[in-house]
C-alpha positions in Angstrom: -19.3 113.0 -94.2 -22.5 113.8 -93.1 -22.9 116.5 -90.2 -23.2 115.1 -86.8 -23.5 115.5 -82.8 -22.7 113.2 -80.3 -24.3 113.9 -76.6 -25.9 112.4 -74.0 -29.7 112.4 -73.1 -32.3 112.0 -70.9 -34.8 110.4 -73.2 -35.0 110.7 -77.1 -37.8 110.5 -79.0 -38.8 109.4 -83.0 -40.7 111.2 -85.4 -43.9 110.6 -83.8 -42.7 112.6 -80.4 -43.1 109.4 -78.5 -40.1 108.4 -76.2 -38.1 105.5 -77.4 -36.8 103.0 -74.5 -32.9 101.9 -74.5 -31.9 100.1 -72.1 -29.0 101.5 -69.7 -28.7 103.6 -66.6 -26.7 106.6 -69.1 -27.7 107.8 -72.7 -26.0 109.2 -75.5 -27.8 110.0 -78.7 -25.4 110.2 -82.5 -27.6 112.7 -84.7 -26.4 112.1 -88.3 -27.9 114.6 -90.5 -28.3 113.9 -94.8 -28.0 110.6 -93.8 -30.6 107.4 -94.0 -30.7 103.7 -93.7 -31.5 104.1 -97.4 -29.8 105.4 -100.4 -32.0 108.0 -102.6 -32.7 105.2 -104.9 -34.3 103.2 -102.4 -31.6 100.4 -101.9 -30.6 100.3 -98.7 -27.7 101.6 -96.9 -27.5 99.4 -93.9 -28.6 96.0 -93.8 -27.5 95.2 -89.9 -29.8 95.3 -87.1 -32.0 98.4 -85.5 -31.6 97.0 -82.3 -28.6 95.9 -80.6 -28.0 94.3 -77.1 -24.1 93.6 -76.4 -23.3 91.7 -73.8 -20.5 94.2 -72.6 -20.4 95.5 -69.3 -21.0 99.0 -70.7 -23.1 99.4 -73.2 -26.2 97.7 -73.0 -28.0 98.5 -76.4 -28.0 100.4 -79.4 -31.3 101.1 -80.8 -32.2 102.9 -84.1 -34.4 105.9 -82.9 -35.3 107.9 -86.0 -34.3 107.6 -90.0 -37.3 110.3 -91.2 -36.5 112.8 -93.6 -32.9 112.3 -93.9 -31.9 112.6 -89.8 -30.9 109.2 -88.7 -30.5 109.4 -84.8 -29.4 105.8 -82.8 -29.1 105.9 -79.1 -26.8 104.1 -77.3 -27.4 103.2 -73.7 -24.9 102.8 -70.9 -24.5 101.4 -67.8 -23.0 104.2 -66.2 -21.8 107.2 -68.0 -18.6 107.2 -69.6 -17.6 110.0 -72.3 -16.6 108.1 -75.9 -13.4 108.8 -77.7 -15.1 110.3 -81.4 -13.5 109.3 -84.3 -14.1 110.0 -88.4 -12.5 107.1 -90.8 -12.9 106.8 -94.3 -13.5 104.1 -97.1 -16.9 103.6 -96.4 -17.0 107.1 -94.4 -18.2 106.0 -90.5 -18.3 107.7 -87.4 -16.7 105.5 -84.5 -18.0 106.3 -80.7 -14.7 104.5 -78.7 -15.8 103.9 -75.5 -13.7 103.2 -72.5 -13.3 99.4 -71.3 -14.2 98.8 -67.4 -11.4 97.6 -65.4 
């Protein structure tokens, strides 16, 4: 498993330094270091999207913020903040981020 931190945010920002807009009112950012959308060979990794709007009443979008030099980051915005129950699982290896459902 890659190394990893999980914590919220103000703002984060890509490669370039340039702020990266999620929507939500609350914002966690999952750092994965050694880790890329794409395997050394070039193939990819993950096929699914960069951008992701759920229609939950909690999280409003996960966006792919940075995958440069082997630091993958995604934010996930919230509508209010709520602190995720972290998780490691095996076979693939994955990182879960369980967050709470609104009454």
């Amino acid at each position: 498993m890659p190394g990893y931190t999980i914590e919220t945010a103000s703002s984060l920002s890509g490669p370039s330094g340039q702020p990266v807009t999620i929507t939500g009112n609350a914002l966690f950012g999952a750092r994965f270091q050694n880790a890329s959308t794409k395997n050394p060979n070039g193939t990819p990794s993950y096929t699914g999207s960069n951008d992701i709007k759920p229609t939950t009443p909690l999280i409003k979008e996960v966006k792919l913020v940075e995958d440069f030099e082997r630091v993958l980051l995604w934010g996930v915005g919230l509508d209010h903040l709520a602190c995720p129950k972290v998780s490691e699982l095996a076979g693939p290896f994955r990182v879960v981020l369980d967050f709470p459902t609104p009454p």
